[in-house]
ROLOTOR-314176 format. One record per atom (N, C-alpha, C): residue in three letters; x, y, z. Coordinates in steps of 0.02 Angstrom, whole numbers, padded with zeros to 5 digits, always signed. Each point is the difference from the previous one (the first is absolute). Last residue first. Layout:
N
ALAXYZ/...
***
This chain:
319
UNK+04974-04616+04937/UNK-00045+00020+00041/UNK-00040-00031+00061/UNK+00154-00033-00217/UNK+00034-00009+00084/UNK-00043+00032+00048/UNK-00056+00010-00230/UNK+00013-00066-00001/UNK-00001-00009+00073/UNK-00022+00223-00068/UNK-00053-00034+00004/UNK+00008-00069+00026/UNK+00165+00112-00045/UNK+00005+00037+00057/UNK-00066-00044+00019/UNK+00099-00044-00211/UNK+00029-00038+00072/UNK-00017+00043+00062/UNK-00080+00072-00218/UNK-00022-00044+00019/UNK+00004-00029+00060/UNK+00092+00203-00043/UNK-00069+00006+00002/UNK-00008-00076+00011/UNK+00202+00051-00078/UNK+00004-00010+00056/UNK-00077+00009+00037/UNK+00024-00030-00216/UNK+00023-00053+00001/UNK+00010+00001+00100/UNK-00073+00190-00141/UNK-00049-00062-00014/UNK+00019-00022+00043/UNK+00129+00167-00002/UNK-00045+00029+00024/UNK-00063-00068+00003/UNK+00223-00024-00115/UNK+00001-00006+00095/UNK-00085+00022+00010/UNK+00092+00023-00214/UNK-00068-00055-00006/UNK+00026-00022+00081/UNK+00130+00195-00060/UNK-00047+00000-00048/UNK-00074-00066+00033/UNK+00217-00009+00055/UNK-00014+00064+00058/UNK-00071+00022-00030/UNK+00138-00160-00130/UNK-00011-00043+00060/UNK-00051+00064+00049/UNK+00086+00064-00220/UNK-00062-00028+00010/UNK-00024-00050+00082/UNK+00204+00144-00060/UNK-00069+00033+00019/UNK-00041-00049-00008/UNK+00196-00077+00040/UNK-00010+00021+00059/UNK-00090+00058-00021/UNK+00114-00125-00179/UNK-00023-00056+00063/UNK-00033+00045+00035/UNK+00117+00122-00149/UNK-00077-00043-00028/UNK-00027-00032+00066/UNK+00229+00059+00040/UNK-00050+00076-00005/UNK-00072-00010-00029/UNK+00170-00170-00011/UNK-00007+00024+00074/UNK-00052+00049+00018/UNK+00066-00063-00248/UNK-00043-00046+00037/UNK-00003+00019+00069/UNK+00135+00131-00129/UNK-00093+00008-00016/UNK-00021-00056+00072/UNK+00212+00004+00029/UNK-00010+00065+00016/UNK-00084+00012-00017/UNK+00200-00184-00022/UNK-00061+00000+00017/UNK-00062+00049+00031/UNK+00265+00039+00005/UNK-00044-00051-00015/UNK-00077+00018+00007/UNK+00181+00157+00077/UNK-00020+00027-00090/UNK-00011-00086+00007/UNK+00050+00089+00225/UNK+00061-00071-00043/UNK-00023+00009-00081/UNK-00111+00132+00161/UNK+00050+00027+00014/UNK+00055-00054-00056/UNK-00240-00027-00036/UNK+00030+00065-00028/UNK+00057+00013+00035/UNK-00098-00195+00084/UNK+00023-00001-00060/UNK+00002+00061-00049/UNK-00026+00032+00246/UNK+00064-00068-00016/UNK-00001+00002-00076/UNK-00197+00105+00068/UNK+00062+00044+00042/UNK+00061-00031-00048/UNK-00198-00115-00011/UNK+00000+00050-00078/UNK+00068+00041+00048/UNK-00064-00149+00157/UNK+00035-00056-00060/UNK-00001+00065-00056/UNK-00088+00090+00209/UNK+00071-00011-00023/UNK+00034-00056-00050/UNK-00242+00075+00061/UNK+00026+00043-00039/UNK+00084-00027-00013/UNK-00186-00184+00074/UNK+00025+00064+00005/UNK+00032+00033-00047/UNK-00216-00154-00010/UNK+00062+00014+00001/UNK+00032+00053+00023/UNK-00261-00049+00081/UNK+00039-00009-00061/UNK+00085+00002+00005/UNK-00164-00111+00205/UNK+00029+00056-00031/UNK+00027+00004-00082/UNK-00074-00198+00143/UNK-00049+00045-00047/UNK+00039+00047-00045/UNK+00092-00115+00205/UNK+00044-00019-00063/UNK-00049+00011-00057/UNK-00110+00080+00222/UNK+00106+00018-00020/UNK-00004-00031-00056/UNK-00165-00084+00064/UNK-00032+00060-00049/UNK+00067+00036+00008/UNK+00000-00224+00097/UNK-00023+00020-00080/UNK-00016+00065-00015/UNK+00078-00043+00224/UNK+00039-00016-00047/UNK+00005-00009-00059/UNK-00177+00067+00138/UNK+00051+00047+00033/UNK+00057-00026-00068/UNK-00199-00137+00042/UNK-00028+00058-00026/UNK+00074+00057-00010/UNK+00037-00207+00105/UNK-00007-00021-00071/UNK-00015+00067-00040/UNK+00023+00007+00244/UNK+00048-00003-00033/UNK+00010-00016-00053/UNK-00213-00003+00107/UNK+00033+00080-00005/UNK+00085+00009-00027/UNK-00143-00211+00013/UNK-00043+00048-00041/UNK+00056+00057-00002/UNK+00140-00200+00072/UNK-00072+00007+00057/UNK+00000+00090-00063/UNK+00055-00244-00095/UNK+00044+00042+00036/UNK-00058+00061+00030/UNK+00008-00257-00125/UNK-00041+00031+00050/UNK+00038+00081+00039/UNK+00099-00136-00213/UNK+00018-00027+00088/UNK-00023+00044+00048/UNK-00088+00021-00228/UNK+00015-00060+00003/UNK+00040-00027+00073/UNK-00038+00232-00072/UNK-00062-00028+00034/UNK-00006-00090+00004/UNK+00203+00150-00048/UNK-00033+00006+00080/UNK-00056-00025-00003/UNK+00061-00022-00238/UNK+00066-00038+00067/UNK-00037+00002+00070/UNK-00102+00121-00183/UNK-00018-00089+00005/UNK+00041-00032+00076/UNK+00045+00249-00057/UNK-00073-00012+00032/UNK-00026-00067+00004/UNK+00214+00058-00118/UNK-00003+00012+00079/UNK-00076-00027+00063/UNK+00012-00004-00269/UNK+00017-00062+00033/UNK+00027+00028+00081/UNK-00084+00146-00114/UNK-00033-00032+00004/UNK+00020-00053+00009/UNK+00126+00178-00009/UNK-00053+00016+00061/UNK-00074-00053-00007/UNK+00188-00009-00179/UNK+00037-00005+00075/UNK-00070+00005+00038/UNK-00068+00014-00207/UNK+00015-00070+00007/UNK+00020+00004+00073/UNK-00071+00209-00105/UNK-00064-00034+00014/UNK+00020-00093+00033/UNK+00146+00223-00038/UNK-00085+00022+00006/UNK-00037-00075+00022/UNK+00224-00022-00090/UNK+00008+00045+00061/UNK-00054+00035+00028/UNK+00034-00168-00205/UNK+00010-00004+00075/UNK-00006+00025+00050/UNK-00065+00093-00210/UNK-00046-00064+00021/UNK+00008-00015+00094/UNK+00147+00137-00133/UNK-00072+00045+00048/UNK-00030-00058+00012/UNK+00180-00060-00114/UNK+00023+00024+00044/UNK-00057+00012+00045/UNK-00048-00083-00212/UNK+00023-00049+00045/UNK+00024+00029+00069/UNK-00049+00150-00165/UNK-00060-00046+00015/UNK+00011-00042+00064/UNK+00187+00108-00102/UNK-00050+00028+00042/UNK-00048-00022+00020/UNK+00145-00127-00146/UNK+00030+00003+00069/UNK-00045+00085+00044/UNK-00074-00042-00217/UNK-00033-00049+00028/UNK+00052-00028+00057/UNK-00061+00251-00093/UNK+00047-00053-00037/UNK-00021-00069+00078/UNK-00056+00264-00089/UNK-00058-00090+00032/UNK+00028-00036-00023/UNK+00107+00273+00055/UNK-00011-00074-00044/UNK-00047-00060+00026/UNK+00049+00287-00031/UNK-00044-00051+00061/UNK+00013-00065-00047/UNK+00184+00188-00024/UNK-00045+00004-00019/UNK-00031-00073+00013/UNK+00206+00141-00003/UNK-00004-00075+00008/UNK-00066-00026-00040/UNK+00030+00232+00074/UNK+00041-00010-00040/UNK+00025-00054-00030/UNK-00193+00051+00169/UNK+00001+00027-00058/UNK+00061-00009-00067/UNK+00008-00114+00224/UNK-00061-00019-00030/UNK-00001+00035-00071/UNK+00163+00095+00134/UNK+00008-00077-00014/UNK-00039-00025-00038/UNK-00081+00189+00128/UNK+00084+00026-00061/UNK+00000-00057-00046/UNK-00120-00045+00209/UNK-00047+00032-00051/UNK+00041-00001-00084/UNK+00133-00082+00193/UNK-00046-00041-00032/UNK-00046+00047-00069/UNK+00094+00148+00165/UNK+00066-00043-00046/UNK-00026-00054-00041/UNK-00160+00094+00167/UNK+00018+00052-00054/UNK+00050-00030-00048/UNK-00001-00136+00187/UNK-00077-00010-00045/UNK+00013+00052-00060/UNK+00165+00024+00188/UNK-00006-00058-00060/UNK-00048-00024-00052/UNK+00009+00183+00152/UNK+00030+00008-00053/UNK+00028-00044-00039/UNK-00166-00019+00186/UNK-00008+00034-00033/UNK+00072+00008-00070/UNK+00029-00148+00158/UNK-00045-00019-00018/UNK-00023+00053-00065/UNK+00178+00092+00160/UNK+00010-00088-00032/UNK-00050+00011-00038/UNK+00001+00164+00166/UNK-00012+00023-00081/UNK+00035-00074-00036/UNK-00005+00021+00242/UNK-00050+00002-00026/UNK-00022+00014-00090/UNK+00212+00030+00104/UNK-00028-00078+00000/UNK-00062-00005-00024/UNK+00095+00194+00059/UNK+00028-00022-00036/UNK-00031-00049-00028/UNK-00072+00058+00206/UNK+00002+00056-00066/UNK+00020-00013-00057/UNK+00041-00153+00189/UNK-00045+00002-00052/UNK-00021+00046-00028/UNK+00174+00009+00161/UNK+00018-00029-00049/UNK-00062-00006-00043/UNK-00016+00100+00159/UNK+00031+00057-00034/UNK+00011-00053-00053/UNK-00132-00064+00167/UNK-00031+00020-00038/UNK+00054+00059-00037/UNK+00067-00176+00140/UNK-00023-00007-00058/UNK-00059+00049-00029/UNK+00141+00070+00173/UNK+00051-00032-00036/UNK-00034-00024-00072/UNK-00145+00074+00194/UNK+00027+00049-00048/UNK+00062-00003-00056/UNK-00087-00156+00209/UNK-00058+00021-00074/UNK+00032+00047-00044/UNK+00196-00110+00155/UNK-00074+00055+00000/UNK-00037-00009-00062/UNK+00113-00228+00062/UNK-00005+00055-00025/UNK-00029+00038-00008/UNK+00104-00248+00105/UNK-00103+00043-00002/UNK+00055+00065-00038/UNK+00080-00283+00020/UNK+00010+00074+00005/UNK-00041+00035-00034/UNK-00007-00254+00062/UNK-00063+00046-00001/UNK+00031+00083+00011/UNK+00123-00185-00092/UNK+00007+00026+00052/UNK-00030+00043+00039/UNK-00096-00110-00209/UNK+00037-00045+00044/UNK+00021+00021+00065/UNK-00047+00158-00166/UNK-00074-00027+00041/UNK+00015-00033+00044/UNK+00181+00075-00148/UNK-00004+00041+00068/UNK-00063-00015+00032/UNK+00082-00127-00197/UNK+00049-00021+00073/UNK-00031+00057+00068/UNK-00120+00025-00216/UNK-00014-00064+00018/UNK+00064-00004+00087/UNK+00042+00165-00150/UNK-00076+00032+00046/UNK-00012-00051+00034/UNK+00175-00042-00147/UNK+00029+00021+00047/UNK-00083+00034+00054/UNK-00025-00145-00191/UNK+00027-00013+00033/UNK+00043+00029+00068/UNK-00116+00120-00188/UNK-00053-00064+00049/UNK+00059-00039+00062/UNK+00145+00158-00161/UNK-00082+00039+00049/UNK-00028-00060+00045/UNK+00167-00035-00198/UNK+00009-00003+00070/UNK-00060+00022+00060/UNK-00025-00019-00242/UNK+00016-00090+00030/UNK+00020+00034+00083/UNK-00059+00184-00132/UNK-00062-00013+00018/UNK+00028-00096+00019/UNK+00172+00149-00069/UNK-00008+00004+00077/UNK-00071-00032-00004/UNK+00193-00022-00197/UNK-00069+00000+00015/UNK-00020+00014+00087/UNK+00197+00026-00102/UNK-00029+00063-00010/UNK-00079-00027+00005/UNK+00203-00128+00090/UNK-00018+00066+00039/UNK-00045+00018-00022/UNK+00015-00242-00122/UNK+00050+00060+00008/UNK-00049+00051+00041/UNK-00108-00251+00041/UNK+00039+00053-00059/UNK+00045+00073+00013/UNK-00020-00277+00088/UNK+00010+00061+00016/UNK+00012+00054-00043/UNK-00029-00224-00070/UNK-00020+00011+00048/UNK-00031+00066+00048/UNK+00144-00077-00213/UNK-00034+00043-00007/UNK-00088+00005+00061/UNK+00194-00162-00043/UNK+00021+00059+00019/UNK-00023+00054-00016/UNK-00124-00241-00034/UNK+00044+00040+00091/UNK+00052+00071-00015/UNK-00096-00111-00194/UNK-00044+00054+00022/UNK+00020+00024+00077/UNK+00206-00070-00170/UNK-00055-00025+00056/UNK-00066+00041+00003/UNK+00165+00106-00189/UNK+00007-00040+00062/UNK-00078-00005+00021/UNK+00193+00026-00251/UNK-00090-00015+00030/UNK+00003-00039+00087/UNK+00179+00163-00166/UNK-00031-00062+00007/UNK-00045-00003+00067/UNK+00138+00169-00203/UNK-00033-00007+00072/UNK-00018-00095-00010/UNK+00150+00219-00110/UNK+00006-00048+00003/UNK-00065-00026+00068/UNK+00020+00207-00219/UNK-00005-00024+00098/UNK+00014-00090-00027/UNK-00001+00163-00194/UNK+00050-00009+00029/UNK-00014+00008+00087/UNK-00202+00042-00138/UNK+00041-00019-00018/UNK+00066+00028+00027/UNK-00219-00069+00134/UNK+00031+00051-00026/UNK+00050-00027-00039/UNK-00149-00201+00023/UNK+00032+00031+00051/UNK+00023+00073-00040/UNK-00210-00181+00040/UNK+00029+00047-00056/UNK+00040+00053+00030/UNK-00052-00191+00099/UNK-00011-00006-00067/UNK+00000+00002-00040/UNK+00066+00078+00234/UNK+00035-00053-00037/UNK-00027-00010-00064/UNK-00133+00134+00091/UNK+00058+00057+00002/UNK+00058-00068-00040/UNK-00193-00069+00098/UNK-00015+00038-00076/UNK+00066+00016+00001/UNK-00017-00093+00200/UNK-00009-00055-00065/UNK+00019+00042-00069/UNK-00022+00142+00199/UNK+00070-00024-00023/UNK-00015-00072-00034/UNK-00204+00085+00060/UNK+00057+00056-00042/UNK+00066-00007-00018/UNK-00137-00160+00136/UNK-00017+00001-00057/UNK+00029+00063-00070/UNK+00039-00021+00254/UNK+00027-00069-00021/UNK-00016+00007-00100/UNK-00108+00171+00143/UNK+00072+00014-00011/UNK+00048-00043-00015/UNK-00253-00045+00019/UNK+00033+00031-00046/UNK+00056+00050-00003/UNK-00038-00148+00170/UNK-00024-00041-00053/UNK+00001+00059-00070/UNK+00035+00082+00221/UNK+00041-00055-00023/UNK+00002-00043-00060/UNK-00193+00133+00059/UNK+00061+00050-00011/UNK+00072-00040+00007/UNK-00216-00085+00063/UNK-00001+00006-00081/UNK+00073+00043-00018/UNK-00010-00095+00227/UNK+00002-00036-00044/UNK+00008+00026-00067/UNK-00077+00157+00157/UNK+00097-00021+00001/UNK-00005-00043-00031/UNK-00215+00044-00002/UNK+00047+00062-00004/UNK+00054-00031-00017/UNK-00140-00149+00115/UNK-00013+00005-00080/UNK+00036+00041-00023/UNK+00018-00015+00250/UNK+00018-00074-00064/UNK+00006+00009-00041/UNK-00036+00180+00152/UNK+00050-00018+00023/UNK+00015-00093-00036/UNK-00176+00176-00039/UNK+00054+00014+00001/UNK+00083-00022+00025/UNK-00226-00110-00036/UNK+00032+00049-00071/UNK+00055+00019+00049/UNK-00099-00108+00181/UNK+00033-00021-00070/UNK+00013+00031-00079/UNK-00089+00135+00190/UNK+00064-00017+00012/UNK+00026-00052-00049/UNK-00211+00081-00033/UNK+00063+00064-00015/UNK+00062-00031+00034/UNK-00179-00138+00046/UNK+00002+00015-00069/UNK+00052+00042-00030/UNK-00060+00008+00228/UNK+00018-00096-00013/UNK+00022+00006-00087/UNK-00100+00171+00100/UNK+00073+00000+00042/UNK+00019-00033-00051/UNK-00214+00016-00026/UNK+00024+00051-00028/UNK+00092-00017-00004/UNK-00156-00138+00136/UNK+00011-00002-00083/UNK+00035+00050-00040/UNK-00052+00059+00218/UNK+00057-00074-00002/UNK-00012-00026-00067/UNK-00130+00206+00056/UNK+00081+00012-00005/UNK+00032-00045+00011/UNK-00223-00008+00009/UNK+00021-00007-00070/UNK+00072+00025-00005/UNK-00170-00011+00189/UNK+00031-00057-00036/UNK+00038+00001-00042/UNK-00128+00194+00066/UNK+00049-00024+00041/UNK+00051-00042+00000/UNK-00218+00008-00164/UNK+00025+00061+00047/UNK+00083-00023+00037/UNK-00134-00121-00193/UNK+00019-00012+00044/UNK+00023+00023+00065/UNK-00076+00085-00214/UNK-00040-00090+00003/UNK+00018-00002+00054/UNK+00083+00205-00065/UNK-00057-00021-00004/UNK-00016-00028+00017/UNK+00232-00016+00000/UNK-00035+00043+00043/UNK-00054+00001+00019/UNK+00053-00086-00200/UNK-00006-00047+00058/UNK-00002+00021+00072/UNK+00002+00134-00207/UNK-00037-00066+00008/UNK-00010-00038+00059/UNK+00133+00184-00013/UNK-00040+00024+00006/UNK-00050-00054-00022/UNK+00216-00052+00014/UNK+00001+00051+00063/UNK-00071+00014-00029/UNK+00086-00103-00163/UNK-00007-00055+00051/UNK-00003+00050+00080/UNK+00089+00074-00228/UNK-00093-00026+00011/UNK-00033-00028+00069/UNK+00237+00067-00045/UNK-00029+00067-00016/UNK-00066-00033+00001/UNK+00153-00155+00084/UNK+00021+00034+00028/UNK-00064+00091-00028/UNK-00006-00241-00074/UNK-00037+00027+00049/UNK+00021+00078+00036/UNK+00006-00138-00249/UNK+00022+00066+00031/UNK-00036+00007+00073/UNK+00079-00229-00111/UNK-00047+00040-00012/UNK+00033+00075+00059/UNK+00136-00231-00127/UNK-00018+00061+00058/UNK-00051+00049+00000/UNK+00046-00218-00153/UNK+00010-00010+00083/UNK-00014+00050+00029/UNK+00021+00043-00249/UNK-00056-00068+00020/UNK-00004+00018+00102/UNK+00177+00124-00110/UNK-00074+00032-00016/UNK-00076-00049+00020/UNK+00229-00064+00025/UNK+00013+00054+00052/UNK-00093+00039-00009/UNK+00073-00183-00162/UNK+00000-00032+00085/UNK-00025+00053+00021/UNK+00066+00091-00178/UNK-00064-00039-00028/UNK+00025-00038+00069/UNK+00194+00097-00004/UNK-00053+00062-00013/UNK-00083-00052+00006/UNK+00189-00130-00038/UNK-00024+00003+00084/UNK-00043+00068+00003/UNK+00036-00090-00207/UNK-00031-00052+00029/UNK-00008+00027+00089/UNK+00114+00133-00166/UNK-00069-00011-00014/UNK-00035-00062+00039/UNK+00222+00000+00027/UNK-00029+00084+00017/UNK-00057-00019-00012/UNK+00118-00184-00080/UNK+00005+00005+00066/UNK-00035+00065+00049/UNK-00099-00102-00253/UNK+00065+00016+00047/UNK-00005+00017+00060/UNK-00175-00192-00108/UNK+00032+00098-00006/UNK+00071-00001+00011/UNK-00123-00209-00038/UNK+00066+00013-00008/UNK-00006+00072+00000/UNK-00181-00159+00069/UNK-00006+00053-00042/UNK+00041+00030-00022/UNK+00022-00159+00163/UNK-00022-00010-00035/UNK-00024+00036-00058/UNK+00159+00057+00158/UNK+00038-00058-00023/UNK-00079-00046-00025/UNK-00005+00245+00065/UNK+00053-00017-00014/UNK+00024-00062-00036/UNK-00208+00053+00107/UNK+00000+00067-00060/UNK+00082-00026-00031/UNK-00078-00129+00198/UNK-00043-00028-00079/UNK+00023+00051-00055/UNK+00088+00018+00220/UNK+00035-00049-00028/UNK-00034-00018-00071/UNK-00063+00203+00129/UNK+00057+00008-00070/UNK+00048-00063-00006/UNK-00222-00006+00139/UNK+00001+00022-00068/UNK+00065+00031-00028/UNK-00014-00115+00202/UNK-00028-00045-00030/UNK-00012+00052-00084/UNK+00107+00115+00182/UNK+00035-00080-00022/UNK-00035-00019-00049/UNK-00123+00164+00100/UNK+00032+00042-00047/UNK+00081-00070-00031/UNK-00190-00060+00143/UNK-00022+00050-00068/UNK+00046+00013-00042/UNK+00058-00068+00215/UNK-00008-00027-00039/UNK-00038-00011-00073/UNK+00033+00195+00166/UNK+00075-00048-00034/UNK-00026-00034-00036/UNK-00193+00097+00066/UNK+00029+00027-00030/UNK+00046-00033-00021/UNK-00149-00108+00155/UNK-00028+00021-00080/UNK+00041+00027-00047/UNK+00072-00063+00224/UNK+00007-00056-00042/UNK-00021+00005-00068/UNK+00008+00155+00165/UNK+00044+00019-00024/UNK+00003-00068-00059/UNK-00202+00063+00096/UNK+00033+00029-00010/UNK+00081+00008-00038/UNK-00094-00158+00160/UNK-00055-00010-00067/UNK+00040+00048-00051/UNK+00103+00028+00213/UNK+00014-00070-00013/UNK-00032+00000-00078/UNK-00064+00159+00132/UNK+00046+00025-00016/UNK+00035-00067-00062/UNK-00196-00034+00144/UNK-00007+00033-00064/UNK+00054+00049-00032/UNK+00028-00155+00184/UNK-00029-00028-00044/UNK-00038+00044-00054/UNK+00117+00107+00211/UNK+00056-00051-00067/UNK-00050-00038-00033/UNK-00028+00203+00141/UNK-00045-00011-00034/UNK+00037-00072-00046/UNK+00114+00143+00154/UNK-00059-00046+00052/UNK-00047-00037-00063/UNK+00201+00149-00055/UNK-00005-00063+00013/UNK-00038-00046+00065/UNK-00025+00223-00127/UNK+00020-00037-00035/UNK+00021-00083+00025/UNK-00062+00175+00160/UNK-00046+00009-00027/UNK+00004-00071-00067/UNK+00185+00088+00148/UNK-00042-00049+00013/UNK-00049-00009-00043/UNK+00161+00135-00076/UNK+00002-00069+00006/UNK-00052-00036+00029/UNK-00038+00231-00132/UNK-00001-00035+00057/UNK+00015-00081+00014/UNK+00062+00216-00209/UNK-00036-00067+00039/UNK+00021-00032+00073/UNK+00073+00218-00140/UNK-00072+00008+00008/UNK-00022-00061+00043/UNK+00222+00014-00126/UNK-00018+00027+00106/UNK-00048+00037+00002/UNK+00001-00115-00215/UNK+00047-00026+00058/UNK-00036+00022+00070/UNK-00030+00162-00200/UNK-00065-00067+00029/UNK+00035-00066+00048/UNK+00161+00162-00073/UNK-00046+00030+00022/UNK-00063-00051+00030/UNK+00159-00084-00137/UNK+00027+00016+00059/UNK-00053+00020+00052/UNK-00048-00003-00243/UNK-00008-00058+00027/UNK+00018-00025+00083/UNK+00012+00224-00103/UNK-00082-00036-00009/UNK+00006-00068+00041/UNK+00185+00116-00077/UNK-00006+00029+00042/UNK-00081-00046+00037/UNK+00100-00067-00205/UNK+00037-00043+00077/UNK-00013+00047+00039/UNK-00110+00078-00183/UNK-00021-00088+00004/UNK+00062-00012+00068/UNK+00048+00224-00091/UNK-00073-00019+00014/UNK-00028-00055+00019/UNK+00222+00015-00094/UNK+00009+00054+00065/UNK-00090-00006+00018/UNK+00117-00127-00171/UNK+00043+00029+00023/UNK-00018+00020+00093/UNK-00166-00046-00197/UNK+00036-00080+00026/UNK+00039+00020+00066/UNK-00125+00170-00101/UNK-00025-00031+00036/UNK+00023-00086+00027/UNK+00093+00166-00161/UNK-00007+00032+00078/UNK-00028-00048+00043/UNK+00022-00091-00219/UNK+00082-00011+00029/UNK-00017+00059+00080/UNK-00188+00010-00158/UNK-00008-00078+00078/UNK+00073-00010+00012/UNK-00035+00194-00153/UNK-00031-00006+00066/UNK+00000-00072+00029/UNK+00128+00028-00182/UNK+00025+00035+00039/UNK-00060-00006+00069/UNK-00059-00085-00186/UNK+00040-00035+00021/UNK+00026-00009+00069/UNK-00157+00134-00148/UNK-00036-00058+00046/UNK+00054-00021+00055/UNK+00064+00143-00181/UNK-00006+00023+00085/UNK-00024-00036+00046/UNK+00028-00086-00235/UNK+00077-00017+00041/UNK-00011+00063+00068/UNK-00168-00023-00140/UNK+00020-00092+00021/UNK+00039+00022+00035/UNK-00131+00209-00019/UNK+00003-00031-00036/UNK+00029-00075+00017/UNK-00154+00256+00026/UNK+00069-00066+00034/UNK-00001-00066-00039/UNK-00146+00207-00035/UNK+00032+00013+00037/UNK+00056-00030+00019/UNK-00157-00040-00189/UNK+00072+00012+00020/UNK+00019+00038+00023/UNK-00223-00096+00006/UNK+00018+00062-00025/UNK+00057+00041-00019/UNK-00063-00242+00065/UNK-00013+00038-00083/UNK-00011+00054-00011/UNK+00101-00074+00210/UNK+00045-00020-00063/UNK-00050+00018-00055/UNK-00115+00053+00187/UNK+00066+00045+00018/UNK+00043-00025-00063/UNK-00201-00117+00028/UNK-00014+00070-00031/UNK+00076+00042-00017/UNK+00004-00205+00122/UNK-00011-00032-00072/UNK-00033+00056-00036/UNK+00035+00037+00234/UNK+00087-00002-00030/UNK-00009-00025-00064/UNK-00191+00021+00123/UNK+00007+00063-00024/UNK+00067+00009-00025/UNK-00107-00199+00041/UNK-00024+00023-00056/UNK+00037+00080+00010/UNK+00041-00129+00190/UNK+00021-00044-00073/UNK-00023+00047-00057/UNK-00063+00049+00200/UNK+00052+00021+00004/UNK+00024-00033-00062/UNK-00205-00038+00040/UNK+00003+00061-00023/UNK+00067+00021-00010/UNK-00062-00211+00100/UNK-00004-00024-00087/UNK+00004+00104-00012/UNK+00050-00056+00213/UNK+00042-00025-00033/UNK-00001-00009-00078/UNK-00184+00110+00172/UNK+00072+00032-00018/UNK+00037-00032-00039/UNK-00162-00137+00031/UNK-00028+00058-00030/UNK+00062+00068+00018/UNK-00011-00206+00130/UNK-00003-00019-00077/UNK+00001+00072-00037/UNK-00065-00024+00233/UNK+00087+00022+00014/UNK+00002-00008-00077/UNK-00244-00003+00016/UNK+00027+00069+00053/UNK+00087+00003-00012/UNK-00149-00181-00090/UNK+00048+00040-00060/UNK+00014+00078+00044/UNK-00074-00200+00142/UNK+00059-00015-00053/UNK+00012+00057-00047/UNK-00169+00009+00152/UNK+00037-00005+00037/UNK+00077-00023-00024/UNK-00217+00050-00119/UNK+00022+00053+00023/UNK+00077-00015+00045/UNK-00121-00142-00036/UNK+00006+00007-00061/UNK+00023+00053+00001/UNK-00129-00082+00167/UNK+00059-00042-00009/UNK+00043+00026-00059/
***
């Protein structure tokens, strides 16, 4: 069993350390960190995210609606329910609060979650998989990225360039963000082509994921950078962060289905998805926006760090 978690774990904590070698050897430094996830915001992450799109099978995704259903209820509302507390009880700000949602709510199925659950589940595991990669990408994503393009132009009013005149708009007009983010447009447009169940040669996406495929990887390396120049904090919105995202969501998931009797294989299927450690794209987002940059990059290693325990147990628990 144990093997079966630090098999996808164990690239992610190496890829981390060799970008936290790569900055103390100054090879690279904050501001290349930078530059690499502006590639990977730009042009790597919406190739990826597209790409995995017209990878999914409608039917497949919607024969399964009660664990799609569990699924999406763990994440959104995960991700509602924690930047109403990070925000308007813990008064963060508006970025840091939806960065810290984006890190709590979304676990990385898309890079862990193909070979875990693959594992656990052979065959099965591409409707969680679906189910999961489609809400990040098509809720949590575009939300956090509204939310901190609402939040940049806060700052910007606060503290305005000298001689600008500005004033302060709606979070509605910051609905729709500007052209240069494409990772808000991607899900949604892959999403309209499942719908029309339009098919594409295999070869379309495997040109696009060449590209794509290097997301994950050169975000972790960018983290590593991050980590080293930031440097590992145990600050107690980490604690609190990994707490949630390791051990509270996939455990009150696991109370919920077993409190309205839900049948073994869909309880087993929907807790160990929301197991997963964090993803890489909340440290993506807050090195492309310069927020919360330690803490994203703390979170995401220790969450990937004490996954190897925490998803060990629930594999046992749901057995």
């Amino acid at each position: 069993m144990i093997e079966t978690v630090i098999g996808p774990l164990l690239p992610i904590v190496v890829t981390v350390v060799l970008g936290f070698i790569a900055g103390w050897h100054h090879d690279f430094d904050a501001k290349q960190a930078t530059t690499l996830n502006r590639m990977v915001m730009l042009y790597a992450l919406p190739l990826s995210l597209f790409a995995g799109m017209l990878g999914t099978d409608r039917a497949q995704v919607l024969s399964q609606g009660p664990l799609a259903l569990s699924i999406l209820i763990g994440m959104a509302g995960a991700y509602g329910i924690t930047y109403a507390l990070c925000r308007y009880v813990f008064g963060r700000d508006t970025m840091t609060a939806a960065l810290q949602a984006l890190a709590i709510s979304g676990p990385a199925v898309p890079f862990v979650g193909v070979t875990v659950l693959g594992h656990l589940f052979g065959t099965q595991s591409a409707v969680p998989i679906s189910v999961a990669s489609l809400v990040m990408n098509l809720i949590q994503v575009p939300v956090t990225l509204m939310l901190l393009s609402y939040g940049l132009s806060q700052n910007r009013v606060e503290s305005p360039a000298p001689g600008t005149a500005t004033t302060p708009d709606g979070i509605g007009g910051h609905f729709l963000p500007p052209p240069e983010e494409p990772g808000f447009w991607a899900p949604p447009f892959g999403f309209l082509l499942i719908v029309l169940n339009v098919k594409f040669p295999a070869e379309i996406g495997d040109s696009l994921n060449l590209l794509g495929r290097a997301t994950g990887g050169v975000a972790l390396f960018a983290s590593g950078i991050v980590l080293f120049s930031r440097k590992v904090s145990v600050s107690l919105p980490v604690v609190l962060s990994v707490t949630a995202r390791n051990l509270i969501i996939p455990g009150l998931m696991l109370g919920g289905l077993v409190l309205l009797g839900s049948p073994a294989d869909l309880t087993r299927e929907s807790v160990l998805t929301l197991a997963i450690p964090t993803a890489s794209i909340a440290v993506i987002l807050a090195v492309q926006y310069q927020t919360a940059e330690q803490e994203m990059a703390s979170t995401l290693f220790f969450s990937t760090l004490l996954s190897v325990f925490t998803m060990g147990m629930f594999i046992w628990l749901t057995s």
